[in-house]
C-alpha positions as CSV (number, residue, x, y, z in Angstrom):
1,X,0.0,0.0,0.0
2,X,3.0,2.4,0.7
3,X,4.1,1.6,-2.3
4,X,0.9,2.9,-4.0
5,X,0.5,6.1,-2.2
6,X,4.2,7.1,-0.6
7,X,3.9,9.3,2.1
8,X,0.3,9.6,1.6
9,X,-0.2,6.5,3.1
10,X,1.8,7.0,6.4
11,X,0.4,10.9,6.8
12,X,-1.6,11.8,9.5
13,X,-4.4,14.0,8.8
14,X,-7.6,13.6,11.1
15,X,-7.7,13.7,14.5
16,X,-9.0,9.7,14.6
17,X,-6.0,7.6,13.7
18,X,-7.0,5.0,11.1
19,X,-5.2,2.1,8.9
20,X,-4.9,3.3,5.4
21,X,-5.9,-0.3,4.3
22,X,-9.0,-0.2,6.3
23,X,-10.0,2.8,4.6
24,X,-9.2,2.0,1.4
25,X,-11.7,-0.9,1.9
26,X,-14.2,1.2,3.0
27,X,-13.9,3.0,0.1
28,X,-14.3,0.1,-2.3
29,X,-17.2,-0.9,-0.7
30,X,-18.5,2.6,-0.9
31,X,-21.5,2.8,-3.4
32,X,-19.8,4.2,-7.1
33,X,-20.6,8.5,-7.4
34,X,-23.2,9.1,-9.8
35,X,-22.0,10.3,-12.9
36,X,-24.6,13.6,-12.4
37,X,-22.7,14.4,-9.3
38,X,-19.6,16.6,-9.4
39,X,-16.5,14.3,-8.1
40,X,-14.8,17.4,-6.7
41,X,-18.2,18.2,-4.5
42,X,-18.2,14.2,-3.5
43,X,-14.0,14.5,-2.4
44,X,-15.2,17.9,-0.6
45,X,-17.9,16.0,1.5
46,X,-16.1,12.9,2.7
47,X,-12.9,13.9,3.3
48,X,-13.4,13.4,7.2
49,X,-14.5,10.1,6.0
50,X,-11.6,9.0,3.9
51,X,-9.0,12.0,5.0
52,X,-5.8,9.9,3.4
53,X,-7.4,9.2,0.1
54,X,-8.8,12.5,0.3
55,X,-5.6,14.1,-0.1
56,X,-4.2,11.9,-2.8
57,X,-7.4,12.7,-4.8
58,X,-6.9,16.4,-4.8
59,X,-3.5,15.8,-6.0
60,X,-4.6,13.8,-8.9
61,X,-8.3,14.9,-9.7
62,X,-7.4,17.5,-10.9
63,X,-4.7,16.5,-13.9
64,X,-6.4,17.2,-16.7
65,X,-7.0,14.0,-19.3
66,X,-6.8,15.3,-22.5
67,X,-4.0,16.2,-25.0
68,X,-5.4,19.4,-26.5
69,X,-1.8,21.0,-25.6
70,X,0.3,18.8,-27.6
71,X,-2.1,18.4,-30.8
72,X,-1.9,22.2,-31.3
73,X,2.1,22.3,-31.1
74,X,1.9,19.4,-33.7
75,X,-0.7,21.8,-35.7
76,X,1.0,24.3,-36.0
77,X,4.9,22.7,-36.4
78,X,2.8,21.3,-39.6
79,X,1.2,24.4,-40.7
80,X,5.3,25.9,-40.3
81,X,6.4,22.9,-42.6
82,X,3.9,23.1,-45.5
């Protein structure tokens, strides 16, 4: 599990101590978000809940999944070329 989540999973962050496996668990057996439902919002209102995963989710929700970026670069190095 360390492995997974470095110092994520040995940081301290609520006042209740709790085992990063068991809370991993727990959320796995948590019922899936709703697709409707904004993932940021859900993150905001369980973080007491899950506080360890909490903080690894801001760090990664947010990374945007898309490669607009690079496709323009490669537009316009074509554009140069022709």
């Amino acid at each position: 599990m360390a492995f997974l989540l470095g110092g994520y999973f040995q940081a301290t962050t609520s006042a209740t101590p709790s085992n990063g496996v068991e809370e991993l668990e727990r959320y796995l057996c948590d019922k899936a978000v709703s697709l409707s439902q904004s993932p940021f919002l859900w993150w905001k209102l369980n973080m007491d809940t899950y506080p360890r995963l909490a903080v690894l989710a801001r760090k990664l929700t947010g990374v945007p999944a898309t490669s607009v970026r690079s496709e323009r670069v490669f537009s316009v190095a074509g554009a140069t070329v022709t």
